[in-house]
mmCIF file of the N, C-alpha and C atoms, coordinates in Angstrom:
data_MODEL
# 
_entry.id   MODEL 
# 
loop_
_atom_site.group_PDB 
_atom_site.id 
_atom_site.type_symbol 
_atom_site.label_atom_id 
_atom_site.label_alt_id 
_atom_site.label_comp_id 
_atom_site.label_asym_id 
_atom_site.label_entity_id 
_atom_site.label_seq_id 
_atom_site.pdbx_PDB_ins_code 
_atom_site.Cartn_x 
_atom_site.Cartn_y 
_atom_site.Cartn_z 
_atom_site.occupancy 
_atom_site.B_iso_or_equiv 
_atom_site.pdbx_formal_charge 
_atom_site.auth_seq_id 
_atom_site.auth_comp_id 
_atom_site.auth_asym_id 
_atom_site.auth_atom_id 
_atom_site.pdbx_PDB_model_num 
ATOM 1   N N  . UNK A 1 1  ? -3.919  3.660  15.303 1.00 0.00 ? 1  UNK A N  1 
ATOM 2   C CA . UNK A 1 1  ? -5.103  4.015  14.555 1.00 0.00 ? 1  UNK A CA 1 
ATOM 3   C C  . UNK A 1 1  ? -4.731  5.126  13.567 1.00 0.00 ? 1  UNK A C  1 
ATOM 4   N N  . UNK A 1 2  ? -4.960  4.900  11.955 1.00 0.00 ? 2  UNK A N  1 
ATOM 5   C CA . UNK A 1 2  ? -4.823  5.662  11.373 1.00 0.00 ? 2  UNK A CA 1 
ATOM 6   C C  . UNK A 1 2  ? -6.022  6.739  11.355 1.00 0.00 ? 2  UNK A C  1 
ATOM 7   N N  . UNK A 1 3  ? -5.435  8.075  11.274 1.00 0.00 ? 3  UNK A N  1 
ATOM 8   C CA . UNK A 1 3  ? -6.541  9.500  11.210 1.00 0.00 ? 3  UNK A CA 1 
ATOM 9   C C  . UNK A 1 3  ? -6.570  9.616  9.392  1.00 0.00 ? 3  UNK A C  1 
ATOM 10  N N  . UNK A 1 4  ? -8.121  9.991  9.449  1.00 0.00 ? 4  UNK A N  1 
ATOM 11  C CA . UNK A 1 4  ? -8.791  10.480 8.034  1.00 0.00 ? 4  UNK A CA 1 
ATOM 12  C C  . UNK A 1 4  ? -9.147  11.853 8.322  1.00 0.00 ? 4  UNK A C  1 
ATOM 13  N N  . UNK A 1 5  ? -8.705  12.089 7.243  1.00 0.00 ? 5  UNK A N  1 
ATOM 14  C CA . UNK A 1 5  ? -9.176  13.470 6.382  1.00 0.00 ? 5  UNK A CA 1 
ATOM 15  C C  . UNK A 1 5  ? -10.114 13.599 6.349  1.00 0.00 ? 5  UNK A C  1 
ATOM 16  N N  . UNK A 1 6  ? -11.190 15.137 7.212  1.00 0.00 ? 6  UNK A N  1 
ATOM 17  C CA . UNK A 1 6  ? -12.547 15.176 6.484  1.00 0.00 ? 6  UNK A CA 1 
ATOM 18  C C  . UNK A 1 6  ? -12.811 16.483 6.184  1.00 0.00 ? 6  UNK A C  1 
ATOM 19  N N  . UNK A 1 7  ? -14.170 16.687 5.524  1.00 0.00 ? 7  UNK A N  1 
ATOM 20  C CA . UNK A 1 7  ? -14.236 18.058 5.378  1.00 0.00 ? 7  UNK A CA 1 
ATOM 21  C C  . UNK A 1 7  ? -15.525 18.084 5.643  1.00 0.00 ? 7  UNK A C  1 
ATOM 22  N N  . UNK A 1 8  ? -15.500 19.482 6.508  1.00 0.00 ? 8  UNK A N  1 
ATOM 23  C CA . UNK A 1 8  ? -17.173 19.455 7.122  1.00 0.00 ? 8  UNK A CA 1 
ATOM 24  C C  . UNK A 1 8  ? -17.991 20.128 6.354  1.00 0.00 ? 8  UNK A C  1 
ATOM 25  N N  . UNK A 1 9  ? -19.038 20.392 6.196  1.00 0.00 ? 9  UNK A N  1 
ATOM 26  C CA . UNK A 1 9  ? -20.186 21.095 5.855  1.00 0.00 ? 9  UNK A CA 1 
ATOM 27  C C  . UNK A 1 9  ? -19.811 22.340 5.337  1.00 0.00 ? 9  UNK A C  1 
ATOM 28  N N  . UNK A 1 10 ? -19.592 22.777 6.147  1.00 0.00 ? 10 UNK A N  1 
ATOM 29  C CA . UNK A 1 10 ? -18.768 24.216 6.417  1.00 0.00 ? 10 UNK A CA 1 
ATOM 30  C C  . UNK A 1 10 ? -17.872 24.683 4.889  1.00 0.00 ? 10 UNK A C  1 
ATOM 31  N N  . UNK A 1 11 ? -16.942 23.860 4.779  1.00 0.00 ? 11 UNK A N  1 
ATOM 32  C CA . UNK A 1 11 ? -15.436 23.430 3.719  1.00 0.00 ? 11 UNK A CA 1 
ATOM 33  C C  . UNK A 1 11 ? -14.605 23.744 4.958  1.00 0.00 ? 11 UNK A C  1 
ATOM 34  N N  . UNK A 1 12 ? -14.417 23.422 6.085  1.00 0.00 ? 12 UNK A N  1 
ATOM 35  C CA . UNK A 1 12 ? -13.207 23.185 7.266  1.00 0.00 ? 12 UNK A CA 1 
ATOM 36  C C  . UNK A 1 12 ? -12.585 21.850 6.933  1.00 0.00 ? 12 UNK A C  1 
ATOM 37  N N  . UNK A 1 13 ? -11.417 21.783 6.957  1.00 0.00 ? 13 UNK A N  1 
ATOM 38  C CA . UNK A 1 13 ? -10.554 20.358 6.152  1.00 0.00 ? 13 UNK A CA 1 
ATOM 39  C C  . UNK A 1 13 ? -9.972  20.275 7.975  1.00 0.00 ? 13 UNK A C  1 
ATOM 40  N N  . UNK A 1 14 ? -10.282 18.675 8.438  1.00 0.00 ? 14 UNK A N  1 
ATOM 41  C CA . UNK A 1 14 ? -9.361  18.663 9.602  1.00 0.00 ? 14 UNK A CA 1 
ATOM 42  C C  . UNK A 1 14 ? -8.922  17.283 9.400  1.00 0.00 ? 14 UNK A C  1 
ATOM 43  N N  . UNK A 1 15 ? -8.357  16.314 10.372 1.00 0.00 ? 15 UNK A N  1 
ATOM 44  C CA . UNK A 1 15 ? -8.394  14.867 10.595 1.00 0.00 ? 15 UNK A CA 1 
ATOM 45  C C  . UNK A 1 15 ? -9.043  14.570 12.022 1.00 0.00 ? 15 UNK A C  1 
ATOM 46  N N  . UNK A 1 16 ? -9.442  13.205 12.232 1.00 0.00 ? 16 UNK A N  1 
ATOM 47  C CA . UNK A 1 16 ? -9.821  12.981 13.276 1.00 0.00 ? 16 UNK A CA 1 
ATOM 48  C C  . UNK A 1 16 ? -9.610  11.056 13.170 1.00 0.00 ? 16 UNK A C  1 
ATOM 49  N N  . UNK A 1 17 ? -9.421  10.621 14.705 1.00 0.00 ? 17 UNK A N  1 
ATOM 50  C CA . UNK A 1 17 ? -8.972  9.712  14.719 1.00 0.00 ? 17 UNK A CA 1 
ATOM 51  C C  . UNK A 1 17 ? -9.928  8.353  14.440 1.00 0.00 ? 17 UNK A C  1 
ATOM 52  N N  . UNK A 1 18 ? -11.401 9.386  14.596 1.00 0.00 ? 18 UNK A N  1 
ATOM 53  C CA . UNK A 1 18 ? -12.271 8.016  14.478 1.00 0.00 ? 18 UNK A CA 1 
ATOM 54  C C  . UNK A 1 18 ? -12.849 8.850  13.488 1.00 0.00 ? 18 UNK A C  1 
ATOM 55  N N  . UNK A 1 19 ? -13.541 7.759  12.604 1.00 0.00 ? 19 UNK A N  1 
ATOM 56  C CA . UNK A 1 19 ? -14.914 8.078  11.764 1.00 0.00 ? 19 UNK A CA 1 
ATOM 57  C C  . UNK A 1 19 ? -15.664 7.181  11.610 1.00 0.00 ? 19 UNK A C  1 
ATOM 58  N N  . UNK A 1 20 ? -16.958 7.549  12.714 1.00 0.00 ? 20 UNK A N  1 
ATOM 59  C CA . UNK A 1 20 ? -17.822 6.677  12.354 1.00 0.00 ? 20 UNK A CA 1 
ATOM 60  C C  . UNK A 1 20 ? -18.338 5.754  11.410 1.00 0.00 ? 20 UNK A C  1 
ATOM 61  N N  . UNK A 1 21 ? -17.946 4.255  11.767 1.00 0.00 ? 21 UNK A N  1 
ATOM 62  C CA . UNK A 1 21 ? -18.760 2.997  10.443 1.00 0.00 ? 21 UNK A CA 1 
ATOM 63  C C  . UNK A 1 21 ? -18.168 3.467  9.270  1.00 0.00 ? 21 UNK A C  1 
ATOM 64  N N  . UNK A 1 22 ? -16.769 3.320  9.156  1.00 0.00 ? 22 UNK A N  1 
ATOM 65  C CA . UNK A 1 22 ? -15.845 4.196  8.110  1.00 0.00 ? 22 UNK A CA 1 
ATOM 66  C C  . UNK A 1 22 ? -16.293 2.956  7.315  1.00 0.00 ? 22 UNK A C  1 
ATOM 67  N N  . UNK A 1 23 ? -16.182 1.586  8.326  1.00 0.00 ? 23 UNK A N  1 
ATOM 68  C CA . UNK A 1 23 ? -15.787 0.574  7.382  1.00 0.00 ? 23 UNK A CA 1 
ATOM 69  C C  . UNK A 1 23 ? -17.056 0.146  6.452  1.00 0.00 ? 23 UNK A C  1 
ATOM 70  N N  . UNK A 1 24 ? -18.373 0.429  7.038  1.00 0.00 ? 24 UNK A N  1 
ATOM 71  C CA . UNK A 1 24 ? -19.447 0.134  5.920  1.00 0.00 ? 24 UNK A CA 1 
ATOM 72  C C  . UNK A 1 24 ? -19.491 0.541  4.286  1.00 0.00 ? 24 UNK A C  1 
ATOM 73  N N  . UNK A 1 25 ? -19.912 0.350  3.095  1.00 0.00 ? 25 UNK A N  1 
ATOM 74  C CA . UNK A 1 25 ? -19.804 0.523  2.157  1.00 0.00 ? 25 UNK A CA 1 
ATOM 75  C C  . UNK A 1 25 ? -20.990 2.032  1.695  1.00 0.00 ? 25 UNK A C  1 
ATOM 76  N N  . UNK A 1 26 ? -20.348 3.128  1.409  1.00 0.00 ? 26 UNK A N  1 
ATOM 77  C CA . UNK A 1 26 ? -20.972 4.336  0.829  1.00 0.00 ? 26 UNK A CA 1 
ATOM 78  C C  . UNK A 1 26 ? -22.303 4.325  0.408  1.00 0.00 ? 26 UNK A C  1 
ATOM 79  N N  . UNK A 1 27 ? -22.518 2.722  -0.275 1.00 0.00 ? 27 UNK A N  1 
ATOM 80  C CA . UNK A 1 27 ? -24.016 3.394  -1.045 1.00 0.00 ? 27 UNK A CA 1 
ATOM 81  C C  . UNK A 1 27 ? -24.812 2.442  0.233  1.00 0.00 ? 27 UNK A C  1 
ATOM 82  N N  . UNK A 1 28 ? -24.993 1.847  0.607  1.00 0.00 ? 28 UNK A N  1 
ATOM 83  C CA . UNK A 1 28 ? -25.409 1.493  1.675  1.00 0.00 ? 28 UNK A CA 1 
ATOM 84  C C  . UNK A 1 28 ? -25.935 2.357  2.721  1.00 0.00 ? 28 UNK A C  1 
ATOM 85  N N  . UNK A 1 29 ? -25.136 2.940  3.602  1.00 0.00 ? 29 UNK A N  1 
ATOM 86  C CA . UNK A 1 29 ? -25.855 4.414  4.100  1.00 0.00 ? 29 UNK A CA 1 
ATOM 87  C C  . UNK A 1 29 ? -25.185 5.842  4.073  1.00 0.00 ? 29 UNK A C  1 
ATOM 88  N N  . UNK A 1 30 ? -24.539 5.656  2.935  1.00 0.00 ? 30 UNK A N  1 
ATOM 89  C CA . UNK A 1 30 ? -24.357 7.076  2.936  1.00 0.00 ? 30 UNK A CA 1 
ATOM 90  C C  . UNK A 1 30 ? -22.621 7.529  3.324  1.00 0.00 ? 30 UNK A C  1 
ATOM 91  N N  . UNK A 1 31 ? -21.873 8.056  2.821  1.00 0.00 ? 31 UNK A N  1 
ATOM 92  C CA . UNK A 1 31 ? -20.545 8.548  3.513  1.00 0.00 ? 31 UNK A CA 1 
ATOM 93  C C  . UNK A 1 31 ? -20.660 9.518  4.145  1.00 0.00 ? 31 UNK A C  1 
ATOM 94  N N  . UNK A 1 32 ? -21.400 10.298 4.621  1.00 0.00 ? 32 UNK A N  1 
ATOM 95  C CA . UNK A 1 32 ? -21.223 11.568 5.911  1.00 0.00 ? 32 UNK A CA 1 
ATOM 96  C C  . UNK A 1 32 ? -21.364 11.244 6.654  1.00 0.00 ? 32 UNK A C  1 
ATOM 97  N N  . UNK A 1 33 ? -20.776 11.488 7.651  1.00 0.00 ? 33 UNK A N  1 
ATOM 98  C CA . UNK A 1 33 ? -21.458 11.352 9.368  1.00 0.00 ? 33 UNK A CA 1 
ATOM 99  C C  . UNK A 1 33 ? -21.380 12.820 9.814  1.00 0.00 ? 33 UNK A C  1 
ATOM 100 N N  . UNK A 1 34 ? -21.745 12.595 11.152 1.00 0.00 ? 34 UNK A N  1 
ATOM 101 C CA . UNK A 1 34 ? -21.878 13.794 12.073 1.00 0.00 ? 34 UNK A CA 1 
ATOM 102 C C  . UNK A 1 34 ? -20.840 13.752 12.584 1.00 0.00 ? 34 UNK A C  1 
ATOM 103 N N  . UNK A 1 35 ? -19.824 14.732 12.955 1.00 0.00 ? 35 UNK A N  1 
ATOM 104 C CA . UNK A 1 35 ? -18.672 15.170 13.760 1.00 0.00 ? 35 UNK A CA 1 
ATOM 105 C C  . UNK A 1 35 ? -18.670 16.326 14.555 1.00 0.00 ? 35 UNK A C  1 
ATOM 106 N N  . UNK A 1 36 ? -18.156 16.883 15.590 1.00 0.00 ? 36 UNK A N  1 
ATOM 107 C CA . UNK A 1 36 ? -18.156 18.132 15.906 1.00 0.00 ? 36 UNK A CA 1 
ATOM 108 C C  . UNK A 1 36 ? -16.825 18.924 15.376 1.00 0.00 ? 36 UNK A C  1 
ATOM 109 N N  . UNK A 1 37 ? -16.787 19.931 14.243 1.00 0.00 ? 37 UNK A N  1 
ATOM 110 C CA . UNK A 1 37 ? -15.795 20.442 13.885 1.00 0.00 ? 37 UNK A CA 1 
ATOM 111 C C  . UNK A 1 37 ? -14.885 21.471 14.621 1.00 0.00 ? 37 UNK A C  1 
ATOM 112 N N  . UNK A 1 38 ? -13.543 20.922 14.771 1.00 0.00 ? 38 UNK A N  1 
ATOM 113 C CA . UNK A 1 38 ? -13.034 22.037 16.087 1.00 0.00 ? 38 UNK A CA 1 
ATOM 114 C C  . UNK A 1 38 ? -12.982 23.706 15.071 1.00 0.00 ? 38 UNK A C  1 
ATOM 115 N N  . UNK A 1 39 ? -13.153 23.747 14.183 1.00 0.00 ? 39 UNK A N  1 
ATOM 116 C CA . UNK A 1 39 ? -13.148 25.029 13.976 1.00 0.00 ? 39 UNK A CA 1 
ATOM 117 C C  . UNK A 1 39 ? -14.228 25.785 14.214 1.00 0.00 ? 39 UNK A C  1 
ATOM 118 N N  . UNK A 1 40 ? -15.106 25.287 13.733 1.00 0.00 ? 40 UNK A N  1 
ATOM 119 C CA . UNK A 1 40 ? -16.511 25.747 13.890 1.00 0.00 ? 40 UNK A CA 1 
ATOM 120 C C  . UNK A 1 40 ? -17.510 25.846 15.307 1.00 0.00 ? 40 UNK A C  1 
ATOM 121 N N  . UNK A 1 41 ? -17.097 24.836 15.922 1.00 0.00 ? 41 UNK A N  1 
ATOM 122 C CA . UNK A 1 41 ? -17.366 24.136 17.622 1.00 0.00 ? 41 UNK A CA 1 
ATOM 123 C C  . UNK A 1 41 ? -19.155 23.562 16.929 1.00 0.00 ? 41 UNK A C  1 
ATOM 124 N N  . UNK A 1 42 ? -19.333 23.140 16.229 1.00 0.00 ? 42 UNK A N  1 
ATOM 125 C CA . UNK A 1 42 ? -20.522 22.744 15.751 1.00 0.00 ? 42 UNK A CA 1 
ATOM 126 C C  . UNK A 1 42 ? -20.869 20.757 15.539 1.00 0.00 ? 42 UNK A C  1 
ATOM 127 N N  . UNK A 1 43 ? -21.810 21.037 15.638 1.00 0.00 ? 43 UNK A N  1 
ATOM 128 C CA . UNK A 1 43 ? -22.147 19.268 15.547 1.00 0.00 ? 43 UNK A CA 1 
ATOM 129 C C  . UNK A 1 43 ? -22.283 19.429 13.463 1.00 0.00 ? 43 UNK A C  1 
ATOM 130 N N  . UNK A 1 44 ? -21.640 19.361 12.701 1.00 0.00 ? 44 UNK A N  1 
ATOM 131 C CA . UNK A 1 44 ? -21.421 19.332 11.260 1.00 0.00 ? 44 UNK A CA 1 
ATOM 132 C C  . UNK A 1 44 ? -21.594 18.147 10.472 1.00 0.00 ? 44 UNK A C  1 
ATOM 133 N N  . UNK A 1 45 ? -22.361 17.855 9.275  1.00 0.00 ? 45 UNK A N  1 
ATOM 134 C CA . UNK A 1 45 ? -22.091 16.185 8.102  1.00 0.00 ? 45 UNK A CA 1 
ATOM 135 C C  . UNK A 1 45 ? -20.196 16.771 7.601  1.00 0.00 ? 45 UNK A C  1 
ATOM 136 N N  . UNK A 1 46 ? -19.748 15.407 7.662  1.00 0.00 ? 46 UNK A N  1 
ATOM 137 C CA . UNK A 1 46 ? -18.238 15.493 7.409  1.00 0.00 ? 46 UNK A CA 1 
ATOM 138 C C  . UNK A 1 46 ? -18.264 14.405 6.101  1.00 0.00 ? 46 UNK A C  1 
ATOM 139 N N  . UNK A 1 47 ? -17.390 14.429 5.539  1.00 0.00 ? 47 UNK A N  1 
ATOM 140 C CA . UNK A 1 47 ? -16.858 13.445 4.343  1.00 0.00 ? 47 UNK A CA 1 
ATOM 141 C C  . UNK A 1 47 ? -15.553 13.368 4.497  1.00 0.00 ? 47 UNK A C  1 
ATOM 142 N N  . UNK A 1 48 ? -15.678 12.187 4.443  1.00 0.00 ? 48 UNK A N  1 
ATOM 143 C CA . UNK A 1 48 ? -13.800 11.877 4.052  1.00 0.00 ? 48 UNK A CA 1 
ATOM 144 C C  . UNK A 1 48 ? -13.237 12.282 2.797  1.00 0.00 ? 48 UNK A C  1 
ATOM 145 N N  . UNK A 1 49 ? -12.050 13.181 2.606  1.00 0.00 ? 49 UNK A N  1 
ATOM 146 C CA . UNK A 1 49 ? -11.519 13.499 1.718  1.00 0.00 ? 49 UNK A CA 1 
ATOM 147 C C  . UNK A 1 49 ? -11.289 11.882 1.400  1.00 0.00 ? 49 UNK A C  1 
ATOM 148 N N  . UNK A 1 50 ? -10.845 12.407 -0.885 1.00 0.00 ? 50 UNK A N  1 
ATOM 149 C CA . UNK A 1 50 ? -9.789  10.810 -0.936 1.00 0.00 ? 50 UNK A CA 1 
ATOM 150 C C  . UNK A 1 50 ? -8.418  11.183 -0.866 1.00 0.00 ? 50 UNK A C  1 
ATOM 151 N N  . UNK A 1 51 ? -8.120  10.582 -0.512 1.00 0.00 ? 51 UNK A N  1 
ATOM 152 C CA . UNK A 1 51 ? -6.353  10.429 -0.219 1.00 0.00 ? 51 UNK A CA 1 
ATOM 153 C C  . UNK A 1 51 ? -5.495  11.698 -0.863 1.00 0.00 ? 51 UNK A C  1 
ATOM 154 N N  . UNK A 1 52 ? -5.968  11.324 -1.926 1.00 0.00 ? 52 UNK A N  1 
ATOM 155 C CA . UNK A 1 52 ? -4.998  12.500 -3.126 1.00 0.00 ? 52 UNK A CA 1 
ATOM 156 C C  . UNK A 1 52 ? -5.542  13.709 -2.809 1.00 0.00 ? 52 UNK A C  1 
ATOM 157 N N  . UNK A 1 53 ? -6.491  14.292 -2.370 1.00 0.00 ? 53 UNK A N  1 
ATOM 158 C CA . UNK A 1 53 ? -7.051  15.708 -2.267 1.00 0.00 ? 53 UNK A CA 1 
ATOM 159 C C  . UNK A 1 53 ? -6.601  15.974 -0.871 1.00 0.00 ? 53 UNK A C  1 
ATOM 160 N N  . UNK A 1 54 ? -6.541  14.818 0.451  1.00 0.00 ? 54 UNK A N  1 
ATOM 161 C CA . UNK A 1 54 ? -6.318  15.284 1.248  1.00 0.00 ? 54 UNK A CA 1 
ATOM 162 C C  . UNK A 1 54 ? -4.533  15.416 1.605  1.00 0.00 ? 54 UNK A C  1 
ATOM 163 N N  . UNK A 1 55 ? -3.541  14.949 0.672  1.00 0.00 ? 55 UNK A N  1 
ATOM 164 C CA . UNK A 1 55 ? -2.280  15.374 0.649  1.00 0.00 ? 55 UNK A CA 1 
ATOM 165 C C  . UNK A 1 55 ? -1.841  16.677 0.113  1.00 0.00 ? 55 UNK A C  1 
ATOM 166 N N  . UNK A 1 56 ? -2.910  17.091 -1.001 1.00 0.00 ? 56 UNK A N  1 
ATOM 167 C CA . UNK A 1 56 ? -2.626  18.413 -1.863 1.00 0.00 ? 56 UNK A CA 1 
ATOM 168 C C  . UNK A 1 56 ? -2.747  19.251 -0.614 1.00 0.00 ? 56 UNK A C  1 
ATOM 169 N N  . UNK A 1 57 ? -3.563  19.315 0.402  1.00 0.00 ? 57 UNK A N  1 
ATOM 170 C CA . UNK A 1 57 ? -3.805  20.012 1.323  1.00 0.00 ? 57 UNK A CA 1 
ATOM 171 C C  . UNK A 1 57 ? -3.336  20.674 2.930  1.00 0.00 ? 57 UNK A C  1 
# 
């Protein structure tokens, strides 16, 4: 299983191995989900970085 890049609410940049209904399409419902961010210890909306922002990082 490949891990995605997200960034929470917050601006905490982590990966995680799942992301919820990654595979549904954005405008449909939306690209955030809820995650719990280990930095924060919080239930947080996350976004997937795109690719290129999350290598600069």
């Amino acid at each position: 299983m490949e891990a995605t890049v997200v960034q929470c609410a917050e601006g905490h940049v982590f990966s995680t191995s799942t992301f919820p209904m990654q595979n549904l399409r954005s405008g449909r419902i939306g690209p955030g989900r809820l995650l719990r961010c280990p930095r924060c210890a919080r239930l947080r909306q996350a976004v997937p970085l795109p690719r290129s922002d999350a290598e600069n990082r």
